[in-house]
VOLUM-509334 format. One record per residue: residue number from 1; z, y, x of N, C-alpha, C in turn; residue in one letter. Coordinates in nm, 2 decimals, m for minus. Atoms other than C-alpha are relative to their C-alpha. Layout:
BEGIN
  nuse     n.Z     n.Y     n.X    ca.Z    ca.Y    ca.X     c.Z     c.Y     c.X  numi
   NUM       Z       Y       X       Z       Y       X       Z       Y       X     A
...
***
This chain:
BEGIN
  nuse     n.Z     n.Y     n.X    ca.Z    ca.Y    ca.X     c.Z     c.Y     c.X  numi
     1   m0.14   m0.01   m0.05   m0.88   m1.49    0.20    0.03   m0.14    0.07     X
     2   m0.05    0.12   m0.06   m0.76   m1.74    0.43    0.14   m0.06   m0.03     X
     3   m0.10    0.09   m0.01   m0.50   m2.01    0.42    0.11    0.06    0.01     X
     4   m0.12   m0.06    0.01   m0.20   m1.84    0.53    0.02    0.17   m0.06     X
     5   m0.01   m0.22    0.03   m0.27   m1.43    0.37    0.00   m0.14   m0.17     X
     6   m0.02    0.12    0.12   m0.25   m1.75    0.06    0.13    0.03   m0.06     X
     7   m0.16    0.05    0.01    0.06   m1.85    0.09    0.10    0.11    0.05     X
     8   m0.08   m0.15   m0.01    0.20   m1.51    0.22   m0.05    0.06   m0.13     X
     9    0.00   m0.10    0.17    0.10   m1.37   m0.14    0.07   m0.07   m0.11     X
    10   m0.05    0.11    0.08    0.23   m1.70   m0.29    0.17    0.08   m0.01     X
    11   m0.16   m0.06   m0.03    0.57   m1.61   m0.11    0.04    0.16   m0.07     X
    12   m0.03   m0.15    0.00    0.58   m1.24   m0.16    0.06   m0.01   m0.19     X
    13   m0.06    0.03    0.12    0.52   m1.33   m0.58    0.13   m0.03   m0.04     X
    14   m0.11    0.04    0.07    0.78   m1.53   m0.59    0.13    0.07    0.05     X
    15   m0.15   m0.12   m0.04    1.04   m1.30   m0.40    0.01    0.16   m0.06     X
    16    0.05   m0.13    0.11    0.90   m0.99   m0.63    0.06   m0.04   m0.12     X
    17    0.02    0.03    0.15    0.93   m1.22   m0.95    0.15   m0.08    0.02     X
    18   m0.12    0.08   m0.02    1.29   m1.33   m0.83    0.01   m0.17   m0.05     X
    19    0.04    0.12    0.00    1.17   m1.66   m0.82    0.10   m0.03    0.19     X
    20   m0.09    0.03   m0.11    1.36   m1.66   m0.44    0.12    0.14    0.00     X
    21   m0.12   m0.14    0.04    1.69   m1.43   m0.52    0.05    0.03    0.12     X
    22   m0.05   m0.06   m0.08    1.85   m1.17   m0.29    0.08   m0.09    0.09     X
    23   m0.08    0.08   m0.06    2.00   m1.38    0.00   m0.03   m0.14    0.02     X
    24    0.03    0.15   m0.01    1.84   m1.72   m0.05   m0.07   m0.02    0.12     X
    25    0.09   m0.02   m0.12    1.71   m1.87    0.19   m0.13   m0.10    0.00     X
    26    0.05   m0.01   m0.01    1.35   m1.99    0.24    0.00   m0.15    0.00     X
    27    0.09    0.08   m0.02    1.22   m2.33    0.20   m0.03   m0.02    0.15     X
    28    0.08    0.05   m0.12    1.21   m2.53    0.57   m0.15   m0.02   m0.01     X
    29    0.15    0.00   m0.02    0.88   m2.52    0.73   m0.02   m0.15   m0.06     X
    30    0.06    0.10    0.11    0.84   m2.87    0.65   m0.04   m0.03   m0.11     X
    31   m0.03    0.01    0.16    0.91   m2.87    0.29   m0.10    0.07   m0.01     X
    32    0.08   m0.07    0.03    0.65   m2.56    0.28   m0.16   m0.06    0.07     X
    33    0.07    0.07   m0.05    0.44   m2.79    0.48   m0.09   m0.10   m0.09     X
    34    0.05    0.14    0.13    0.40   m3.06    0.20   m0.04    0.06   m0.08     X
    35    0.03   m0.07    0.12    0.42   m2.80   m0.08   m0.16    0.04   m0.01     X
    36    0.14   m0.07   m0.02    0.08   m2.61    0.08   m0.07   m0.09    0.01     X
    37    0.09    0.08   m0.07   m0.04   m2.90    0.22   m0.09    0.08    0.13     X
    38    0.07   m0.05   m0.11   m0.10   m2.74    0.56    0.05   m0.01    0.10     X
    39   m0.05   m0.02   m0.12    0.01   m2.70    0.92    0.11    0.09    0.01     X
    40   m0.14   m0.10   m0.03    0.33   m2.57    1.05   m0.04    0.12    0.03     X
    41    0.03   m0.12   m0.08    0.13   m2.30    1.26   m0.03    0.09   m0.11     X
    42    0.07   m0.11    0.13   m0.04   m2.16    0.90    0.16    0.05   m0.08     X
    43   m0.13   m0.07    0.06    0.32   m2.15    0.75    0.06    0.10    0.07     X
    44   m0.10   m0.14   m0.07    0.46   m1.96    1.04   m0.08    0.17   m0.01     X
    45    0.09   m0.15    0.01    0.17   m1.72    1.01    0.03    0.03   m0.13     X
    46   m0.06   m0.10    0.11    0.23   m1.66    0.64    0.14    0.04    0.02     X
    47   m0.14   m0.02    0.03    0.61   m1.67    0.68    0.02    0.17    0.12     X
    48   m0.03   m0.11   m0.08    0.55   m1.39    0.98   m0.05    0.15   m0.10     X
    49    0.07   m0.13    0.04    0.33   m1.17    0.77    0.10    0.04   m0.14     X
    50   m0.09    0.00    0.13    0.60   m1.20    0.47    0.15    0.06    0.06     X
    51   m0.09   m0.06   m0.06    0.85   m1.09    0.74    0.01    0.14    0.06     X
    52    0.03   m0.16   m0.01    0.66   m0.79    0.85   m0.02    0.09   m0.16     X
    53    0.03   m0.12    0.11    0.62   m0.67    0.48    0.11    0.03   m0.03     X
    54   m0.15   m0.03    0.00    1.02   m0.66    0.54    0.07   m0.03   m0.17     X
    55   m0.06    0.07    0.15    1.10   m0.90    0.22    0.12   m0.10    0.08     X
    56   m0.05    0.10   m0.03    1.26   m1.15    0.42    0.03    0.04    0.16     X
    57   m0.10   m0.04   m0.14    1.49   m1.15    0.79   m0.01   m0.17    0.00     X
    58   m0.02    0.15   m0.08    1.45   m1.46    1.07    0.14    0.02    0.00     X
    59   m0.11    0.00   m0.08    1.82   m1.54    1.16   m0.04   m0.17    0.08     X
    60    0.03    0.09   m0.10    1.78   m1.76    1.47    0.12   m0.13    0.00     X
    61   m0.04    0.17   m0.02    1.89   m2.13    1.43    0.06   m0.02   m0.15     X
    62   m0.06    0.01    0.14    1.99   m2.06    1.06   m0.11    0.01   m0.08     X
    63    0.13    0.00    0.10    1.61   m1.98    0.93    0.02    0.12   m0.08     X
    64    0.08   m0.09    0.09    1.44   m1.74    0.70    0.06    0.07   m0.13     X
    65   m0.11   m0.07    0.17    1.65   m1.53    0.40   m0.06    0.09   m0.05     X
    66    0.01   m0.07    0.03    1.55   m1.31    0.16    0.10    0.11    0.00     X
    67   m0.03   m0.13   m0.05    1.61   m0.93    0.23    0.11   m0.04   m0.14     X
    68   m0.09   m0.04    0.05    1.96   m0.85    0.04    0.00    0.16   m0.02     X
    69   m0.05   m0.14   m0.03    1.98   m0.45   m0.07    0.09   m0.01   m0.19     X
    70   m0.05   m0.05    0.10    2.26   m0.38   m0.31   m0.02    0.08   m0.10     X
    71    0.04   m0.09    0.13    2.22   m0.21   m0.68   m0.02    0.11    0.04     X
    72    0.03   m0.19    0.01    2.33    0.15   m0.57   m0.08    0.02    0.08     X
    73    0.13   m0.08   m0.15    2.12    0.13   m0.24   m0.11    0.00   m0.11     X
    74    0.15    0.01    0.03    1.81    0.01   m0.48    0.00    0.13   m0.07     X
    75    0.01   m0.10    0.07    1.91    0.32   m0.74    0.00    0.15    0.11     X
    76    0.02   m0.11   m0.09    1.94    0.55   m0.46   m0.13    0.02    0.10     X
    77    0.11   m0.01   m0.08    1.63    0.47   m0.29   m0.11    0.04   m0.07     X
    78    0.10   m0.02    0.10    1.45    0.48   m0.60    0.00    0.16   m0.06     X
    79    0.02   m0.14    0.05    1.54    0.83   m0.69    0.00    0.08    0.18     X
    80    0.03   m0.07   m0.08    1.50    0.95   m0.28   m0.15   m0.04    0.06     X
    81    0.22    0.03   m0.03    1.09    0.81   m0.23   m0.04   m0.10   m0.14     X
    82    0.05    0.10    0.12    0.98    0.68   m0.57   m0.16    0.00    0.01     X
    83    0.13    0.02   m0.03    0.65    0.55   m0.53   m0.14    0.06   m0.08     X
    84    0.08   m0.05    0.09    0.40    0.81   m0.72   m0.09    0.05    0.09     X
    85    0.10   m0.08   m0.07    0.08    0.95   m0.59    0.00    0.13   m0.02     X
    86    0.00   m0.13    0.00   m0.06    1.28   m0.56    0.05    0.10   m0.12     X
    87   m0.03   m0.09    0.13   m0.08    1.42   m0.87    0.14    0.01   m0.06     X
    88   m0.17    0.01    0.05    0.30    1.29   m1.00    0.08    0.07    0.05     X
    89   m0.10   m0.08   m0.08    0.44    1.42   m0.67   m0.02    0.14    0.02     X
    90    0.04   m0.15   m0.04    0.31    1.76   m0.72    0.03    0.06   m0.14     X
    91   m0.08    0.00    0.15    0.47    1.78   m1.10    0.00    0.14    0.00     X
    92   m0.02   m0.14   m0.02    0.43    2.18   m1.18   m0.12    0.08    0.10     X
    93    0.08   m0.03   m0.07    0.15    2.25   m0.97   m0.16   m0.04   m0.06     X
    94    0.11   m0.05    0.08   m0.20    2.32   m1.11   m0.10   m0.11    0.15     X
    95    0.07    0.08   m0.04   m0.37    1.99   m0.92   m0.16   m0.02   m0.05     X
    96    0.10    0.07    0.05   m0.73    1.90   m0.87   m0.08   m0.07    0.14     X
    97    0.13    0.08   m0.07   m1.00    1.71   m0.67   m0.13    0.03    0.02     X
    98    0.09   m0.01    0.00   m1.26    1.71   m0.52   m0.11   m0.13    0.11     X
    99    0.09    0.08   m0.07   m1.55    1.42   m0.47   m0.04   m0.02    0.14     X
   100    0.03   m0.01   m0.07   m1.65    1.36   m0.14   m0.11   m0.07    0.03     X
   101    0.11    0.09   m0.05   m1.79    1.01   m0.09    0.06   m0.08   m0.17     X
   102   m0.01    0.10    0.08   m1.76    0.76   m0.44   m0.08   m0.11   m0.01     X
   103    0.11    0.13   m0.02   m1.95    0.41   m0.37    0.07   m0.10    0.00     X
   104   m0.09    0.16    0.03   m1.90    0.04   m0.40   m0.12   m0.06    0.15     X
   105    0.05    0.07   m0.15   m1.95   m0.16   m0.08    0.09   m0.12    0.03     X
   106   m0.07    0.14   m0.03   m1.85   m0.47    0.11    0.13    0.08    0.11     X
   107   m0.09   m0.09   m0.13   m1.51   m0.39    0.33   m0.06   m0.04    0.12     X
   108    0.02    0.04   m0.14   m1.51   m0.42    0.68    0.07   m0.10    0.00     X
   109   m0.11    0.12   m0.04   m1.31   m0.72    0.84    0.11    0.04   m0.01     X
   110   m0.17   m0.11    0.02   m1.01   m0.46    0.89    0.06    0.01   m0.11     X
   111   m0.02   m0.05    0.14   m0.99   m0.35    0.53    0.00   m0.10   m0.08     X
   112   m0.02    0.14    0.11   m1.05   m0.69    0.37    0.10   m0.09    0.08     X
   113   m0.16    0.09   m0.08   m0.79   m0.87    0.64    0.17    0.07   m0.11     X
   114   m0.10   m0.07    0.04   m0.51   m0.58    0.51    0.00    0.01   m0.15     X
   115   m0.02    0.04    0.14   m0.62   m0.63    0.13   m0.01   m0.13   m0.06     X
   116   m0.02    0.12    0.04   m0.63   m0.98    0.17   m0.11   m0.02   m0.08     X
   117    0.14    0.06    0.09   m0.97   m1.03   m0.01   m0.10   m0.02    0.11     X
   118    0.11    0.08   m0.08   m1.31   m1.21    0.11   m0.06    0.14    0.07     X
   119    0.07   m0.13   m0.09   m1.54   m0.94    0.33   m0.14    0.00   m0.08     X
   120    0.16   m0.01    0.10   m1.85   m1.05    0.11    0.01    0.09   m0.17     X
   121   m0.05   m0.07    0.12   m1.62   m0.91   m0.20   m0.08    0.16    0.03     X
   122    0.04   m0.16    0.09   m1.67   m0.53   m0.34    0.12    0.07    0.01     X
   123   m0.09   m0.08   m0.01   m1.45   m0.26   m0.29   m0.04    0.17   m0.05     X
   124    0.05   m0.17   m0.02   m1.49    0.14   m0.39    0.07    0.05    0.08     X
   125    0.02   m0.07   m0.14   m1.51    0.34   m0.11    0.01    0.15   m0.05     X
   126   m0.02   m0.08    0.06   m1.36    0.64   m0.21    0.03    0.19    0.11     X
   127   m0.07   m0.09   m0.03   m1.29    1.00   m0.05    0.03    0.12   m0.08     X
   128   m0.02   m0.10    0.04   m1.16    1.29   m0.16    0.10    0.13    0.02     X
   129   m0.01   m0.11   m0.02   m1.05    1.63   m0.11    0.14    0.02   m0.11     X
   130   m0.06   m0.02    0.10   m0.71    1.73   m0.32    0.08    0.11    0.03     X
   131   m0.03   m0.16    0.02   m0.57    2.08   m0.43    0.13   m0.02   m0.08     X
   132   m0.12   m0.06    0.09   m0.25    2.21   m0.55    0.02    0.13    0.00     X
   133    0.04   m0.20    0.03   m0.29    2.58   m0.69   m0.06   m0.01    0.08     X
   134    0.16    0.00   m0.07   m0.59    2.55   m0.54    0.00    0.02    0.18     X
   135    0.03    0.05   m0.16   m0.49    2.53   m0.17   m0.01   m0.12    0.06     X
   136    0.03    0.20   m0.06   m0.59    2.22    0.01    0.09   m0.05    0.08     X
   137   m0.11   m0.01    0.00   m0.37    2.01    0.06    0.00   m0.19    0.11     X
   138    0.02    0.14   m0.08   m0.51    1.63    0.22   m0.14   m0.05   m0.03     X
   139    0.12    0.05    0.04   m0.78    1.45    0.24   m0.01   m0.20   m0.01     X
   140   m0.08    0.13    0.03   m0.74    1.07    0.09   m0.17   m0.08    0.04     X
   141    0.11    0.14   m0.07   m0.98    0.75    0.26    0.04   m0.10   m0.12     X
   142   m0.01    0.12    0.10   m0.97    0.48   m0.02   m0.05   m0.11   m0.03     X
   143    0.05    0.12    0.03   m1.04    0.12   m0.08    0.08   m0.07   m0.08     X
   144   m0.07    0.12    0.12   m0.95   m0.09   m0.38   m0.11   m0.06   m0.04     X
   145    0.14    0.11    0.04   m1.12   m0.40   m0.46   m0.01    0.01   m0.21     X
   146   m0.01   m0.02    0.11   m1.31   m0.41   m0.77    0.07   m0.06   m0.13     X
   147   m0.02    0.04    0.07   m1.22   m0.68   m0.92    0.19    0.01   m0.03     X
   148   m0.14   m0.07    0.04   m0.84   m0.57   m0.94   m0.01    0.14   m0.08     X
   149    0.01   m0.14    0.05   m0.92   m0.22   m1.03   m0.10    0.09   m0.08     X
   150    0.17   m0.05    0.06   m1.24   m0.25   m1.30    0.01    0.13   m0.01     X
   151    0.02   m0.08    0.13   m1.38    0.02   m1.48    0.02    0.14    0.09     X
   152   m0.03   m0.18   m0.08   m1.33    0.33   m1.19   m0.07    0.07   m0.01     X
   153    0.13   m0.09    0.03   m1.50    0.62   m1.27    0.02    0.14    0.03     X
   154   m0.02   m0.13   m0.03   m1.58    0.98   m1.15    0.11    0.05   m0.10     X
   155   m0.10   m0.10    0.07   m1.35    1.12   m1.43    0.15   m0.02    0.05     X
   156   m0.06    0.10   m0.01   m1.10    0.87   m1.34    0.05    0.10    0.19     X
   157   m0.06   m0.07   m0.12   m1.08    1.01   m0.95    0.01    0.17    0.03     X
   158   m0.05   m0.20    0.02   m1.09    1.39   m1.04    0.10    0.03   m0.06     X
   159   m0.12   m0.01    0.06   m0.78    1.33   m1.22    0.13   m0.11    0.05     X
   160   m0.07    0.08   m0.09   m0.51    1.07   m1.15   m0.05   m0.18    0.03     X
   161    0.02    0.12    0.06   m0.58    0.71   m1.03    0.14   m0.07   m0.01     X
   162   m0.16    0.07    0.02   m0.22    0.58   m1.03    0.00   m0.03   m0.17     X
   163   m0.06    0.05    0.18   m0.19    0.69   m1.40   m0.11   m0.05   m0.07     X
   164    0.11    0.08    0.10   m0.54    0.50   m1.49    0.05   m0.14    0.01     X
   165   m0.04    0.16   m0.06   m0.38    0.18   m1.30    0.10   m0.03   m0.08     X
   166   m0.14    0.02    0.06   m0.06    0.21   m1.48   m0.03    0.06   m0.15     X
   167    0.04   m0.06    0.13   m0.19    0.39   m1.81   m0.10   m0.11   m0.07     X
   168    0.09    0.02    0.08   m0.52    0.27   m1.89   m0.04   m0.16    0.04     X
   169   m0.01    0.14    0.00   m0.47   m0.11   m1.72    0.11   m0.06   m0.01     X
   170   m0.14    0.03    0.08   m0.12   m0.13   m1.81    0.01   m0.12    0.16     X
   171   m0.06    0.07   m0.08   m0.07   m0.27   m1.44    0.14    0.10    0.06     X
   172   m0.13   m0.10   m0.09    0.27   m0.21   m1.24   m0.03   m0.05    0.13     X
   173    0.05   m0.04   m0.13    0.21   m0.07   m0.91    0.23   m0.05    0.06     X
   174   m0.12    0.01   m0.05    0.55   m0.22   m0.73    0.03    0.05    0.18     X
   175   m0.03   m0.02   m0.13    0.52   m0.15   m0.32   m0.10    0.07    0.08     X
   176    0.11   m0.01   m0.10    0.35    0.01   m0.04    0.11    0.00    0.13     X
   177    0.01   m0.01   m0.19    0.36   m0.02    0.38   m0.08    0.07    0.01     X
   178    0.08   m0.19   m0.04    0.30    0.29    0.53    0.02    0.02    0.11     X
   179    0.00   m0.03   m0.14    0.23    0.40    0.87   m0.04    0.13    0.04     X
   180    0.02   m0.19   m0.04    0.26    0.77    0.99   m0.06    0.03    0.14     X
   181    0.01   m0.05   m0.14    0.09    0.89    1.27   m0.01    0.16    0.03     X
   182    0.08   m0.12    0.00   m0.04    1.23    1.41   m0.08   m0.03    0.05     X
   183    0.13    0.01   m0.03   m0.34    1.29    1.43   m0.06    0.15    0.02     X
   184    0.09   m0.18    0.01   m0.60    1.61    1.48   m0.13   m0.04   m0.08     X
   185    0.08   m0.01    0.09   m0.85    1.66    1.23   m0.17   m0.02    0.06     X
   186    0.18    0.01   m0.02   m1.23    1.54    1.23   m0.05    0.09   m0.09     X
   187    0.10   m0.06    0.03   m1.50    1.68    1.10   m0.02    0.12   m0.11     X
   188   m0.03    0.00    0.19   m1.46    1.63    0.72    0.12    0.07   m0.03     X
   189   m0.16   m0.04    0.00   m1.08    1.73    0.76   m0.03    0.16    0.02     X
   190    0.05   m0.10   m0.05   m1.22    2.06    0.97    0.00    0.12   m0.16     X
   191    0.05   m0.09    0.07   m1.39    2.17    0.66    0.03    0.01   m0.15     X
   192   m0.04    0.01    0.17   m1.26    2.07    0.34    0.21    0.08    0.00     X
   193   m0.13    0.01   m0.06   m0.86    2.14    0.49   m0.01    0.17    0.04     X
   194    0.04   m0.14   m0.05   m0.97    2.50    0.61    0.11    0.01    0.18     X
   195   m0.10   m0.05   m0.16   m0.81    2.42    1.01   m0.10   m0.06    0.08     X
   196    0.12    0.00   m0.11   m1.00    2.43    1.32    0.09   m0.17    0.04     X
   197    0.01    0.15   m0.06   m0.99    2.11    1.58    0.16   m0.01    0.07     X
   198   m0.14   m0.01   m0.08   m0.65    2.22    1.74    0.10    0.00   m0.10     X
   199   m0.10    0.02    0.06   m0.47    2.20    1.43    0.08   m0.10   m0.08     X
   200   m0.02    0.21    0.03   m0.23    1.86    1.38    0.01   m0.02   m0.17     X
   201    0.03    0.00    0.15   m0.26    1.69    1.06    0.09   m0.15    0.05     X
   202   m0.02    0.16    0.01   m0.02    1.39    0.96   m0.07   m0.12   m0.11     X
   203    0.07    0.07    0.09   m0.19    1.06    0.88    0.12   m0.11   m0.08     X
   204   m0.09    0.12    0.01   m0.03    0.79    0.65   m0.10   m0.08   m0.08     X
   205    0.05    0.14    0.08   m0.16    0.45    0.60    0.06   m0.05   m0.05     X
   206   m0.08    0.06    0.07   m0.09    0.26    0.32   m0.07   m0.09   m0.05     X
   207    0.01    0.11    0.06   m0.14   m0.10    0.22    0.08    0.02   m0.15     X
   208   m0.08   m0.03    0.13    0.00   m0.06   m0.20   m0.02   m0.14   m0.09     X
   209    0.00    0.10    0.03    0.07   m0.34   m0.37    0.03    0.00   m0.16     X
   210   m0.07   m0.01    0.08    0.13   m0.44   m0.72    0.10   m0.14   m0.09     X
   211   m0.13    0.04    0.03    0.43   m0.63   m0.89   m0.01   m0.13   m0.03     X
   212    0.03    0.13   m0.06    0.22   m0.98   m0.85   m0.03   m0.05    0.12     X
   213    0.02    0.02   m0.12    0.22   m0.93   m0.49   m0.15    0.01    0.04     X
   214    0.17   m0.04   m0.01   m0.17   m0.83   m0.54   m0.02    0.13    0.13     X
   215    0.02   m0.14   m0.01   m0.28   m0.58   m0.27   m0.12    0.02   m0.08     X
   216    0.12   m0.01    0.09   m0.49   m0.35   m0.48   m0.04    0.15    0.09     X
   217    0.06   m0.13   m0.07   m0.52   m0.05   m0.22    0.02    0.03    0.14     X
   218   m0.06   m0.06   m0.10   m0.54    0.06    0.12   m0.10    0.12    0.04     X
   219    0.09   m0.16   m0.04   m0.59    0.42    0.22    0.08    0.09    0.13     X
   220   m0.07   m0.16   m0.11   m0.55    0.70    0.52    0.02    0.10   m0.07     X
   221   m0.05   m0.14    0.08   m0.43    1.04    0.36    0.04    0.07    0.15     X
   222    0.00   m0.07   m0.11   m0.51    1.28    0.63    0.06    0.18   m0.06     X
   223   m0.08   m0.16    0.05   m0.21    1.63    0.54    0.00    0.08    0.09     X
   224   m0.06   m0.18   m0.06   m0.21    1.98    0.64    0.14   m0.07    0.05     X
   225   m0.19    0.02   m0.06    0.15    1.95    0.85    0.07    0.11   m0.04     X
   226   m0.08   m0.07    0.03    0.24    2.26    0.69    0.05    0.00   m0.13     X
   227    0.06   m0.01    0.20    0.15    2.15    0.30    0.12   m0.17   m0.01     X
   228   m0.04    0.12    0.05    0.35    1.82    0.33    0.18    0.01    0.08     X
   229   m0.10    0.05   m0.08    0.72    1.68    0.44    0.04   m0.10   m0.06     X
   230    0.01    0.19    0.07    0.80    1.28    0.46    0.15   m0.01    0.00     X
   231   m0.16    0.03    0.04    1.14    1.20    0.28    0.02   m0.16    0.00     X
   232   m0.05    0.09    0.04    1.28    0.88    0.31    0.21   m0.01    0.06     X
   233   m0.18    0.00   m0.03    1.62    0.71    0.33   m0.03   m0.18    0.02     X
   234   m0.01    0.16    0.02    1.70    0.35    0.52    0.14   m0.03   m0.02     X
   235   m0.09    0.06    0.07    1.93    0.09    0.41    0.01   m0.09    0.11     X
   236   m0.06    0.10   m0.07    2.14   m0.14    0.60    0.02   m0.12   m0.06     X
   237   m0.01    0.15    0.12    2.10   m0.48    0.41    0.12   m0.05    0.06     X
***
C-alpha cells in the first residue's frame, strides 16, 4: 500500500470511529503534513480519495468538512438499502450456490490499488453462480484478501459469506462504493444465467468496507435485468 491509500484509511478510521464528528472540519494540509510526515501532493491524494468515498465535501477557500447527514435521514436510509448480501436480501427464498472458480492468488494492480493492499499479497479469487428457488439469479466475481478474511472455505461460499464475516469473525461490515453499469453477458454469464449474448445483464461493482475503514472486498455481480431492481434513496446533507 502506498503512502497516501495510508493516510486515506487513516482518515476514513477516524471519520467512521467519530474521531472527526459530523461537520468538522479537517486538519489543514500542513498540520497533516507534519502529522504524516509527508508532502502536500500525498495529502491531497489521500484527502481526494477520502472525498471520492463521499465522507467528506471541499468547500472552496474554507477547506475540507466532514459529510453531515441527520439522524432520520441516517434511520431512513438504513431501512431503504441496508447493506446485506445475497442470501439476507432474498429472506424467504430457498437460496443456493454454485462453485465456479475458488483459488488463492496474487491480485492484479487494479484489484490490489481498489483494496488497498500490496500486489505480492494473497487474495481468494472467488466465482460463483447463485439461485433463488432455484432460478438463476447472478453471477458474483470476488476478491478479498486473506489476511482480513482467514479461514474461507468451500462450505463457507455455498452458503453465506457476509454471515461467516459477521458471525463466525465477529467483524462489522460498515460500507460499500458501488458502480452500476450495463453490460451484456460473456461466456460464463451465457451459461450458468440461462440468456443468450443479446440479453442485458446489470453489472455492480463494489469496493466493501469494514467499520475500521479496512477494504476487505471488491467484487462484479453480473444480474439477470429481469431477477433484480436497484433501490436507493439520496440525501441532501
Amino acid at each position: 500500500m502506498v503512502k497516501y491509500q495510508e493516510i486515506a484509511k487513516d482518515l476514513r478510521h477516524r471519520i467512521l470511529n467519530k474521531l472527526y464528528l459530523p461537520g468538522e472540519q479537517l486538519p489543514q494540509e500542513k498540520e497533516m503534513c507534519r502529522t504524516y510526515n509527508v508532502s502536500r501532493i500525498t495529502i491531497k491524494k489521500a484527502v481526494d480519495e477520502v472525498v471520492n468515498a463521499g465522507l467528506v465535501i471541499k468547500r472552496r477557500g474554507a477547506g475540507t468538512f466532514v459529510k453531515a447527514v441527520n439522524d432520520d435521514a441516517v434511520k431512513e436510509l438504513s431501512m431503504v438499502q441496508q447493506f446485506t448480501g445475497f442470501t439476507e436480501s432474498n429472506t424467504g427464498k430457498s437460496i443456493s450456490s454454485e462453485i465456479i472458480r475458488f483459488e488463492i492468488v496474487h491480485p492484479s494492480a487494479e484489484v490490489a490499488d481498489k483494496l488497498q493492499i500490496d500486489k505480492d499479497g494473497f487474495v481468494y479469487d472467488i466465482i460463483r453462480a447463485r439461485y433463488a428457488d432455484k432460478e438463476p439469479f447472478v453471477v458474483e466475481y470476488t476478491q478479498m484478501p486473506l489476511d482480513i478474511i482467514p479461514g474461507l472455505k468451500r462450505d463457507v461460499l455455498l452458503d453465506s459469506i457476509y454471515h461467516y464475516i459477521q458471525s463466525g469473525l465477529k467483524l462489522k461490515i460498515q460500507s460499500a462504493h458501488r458502480a452500476i453499469r450495463a453490460m451484456w453477458p460473456n461466456e460464463v454469464e451465457q451459461n450458468y444465467l440461462k440468456v443468450d449474448t443479446s440479453f442485458p445483464m446489470l453489472e455492480v461493482e463494489q469496493v466493501a468496507y469494514l467499520d475500521d475503514g479496512r477494504a476487505f472486498e471488491h467484487s462484479i455481480s453480473r444480474h439477470r435485468s429481469d431477477k433484480i431492481i436497484f433501490k436507493t434513496l439520496s440525501i441532501r446533507a
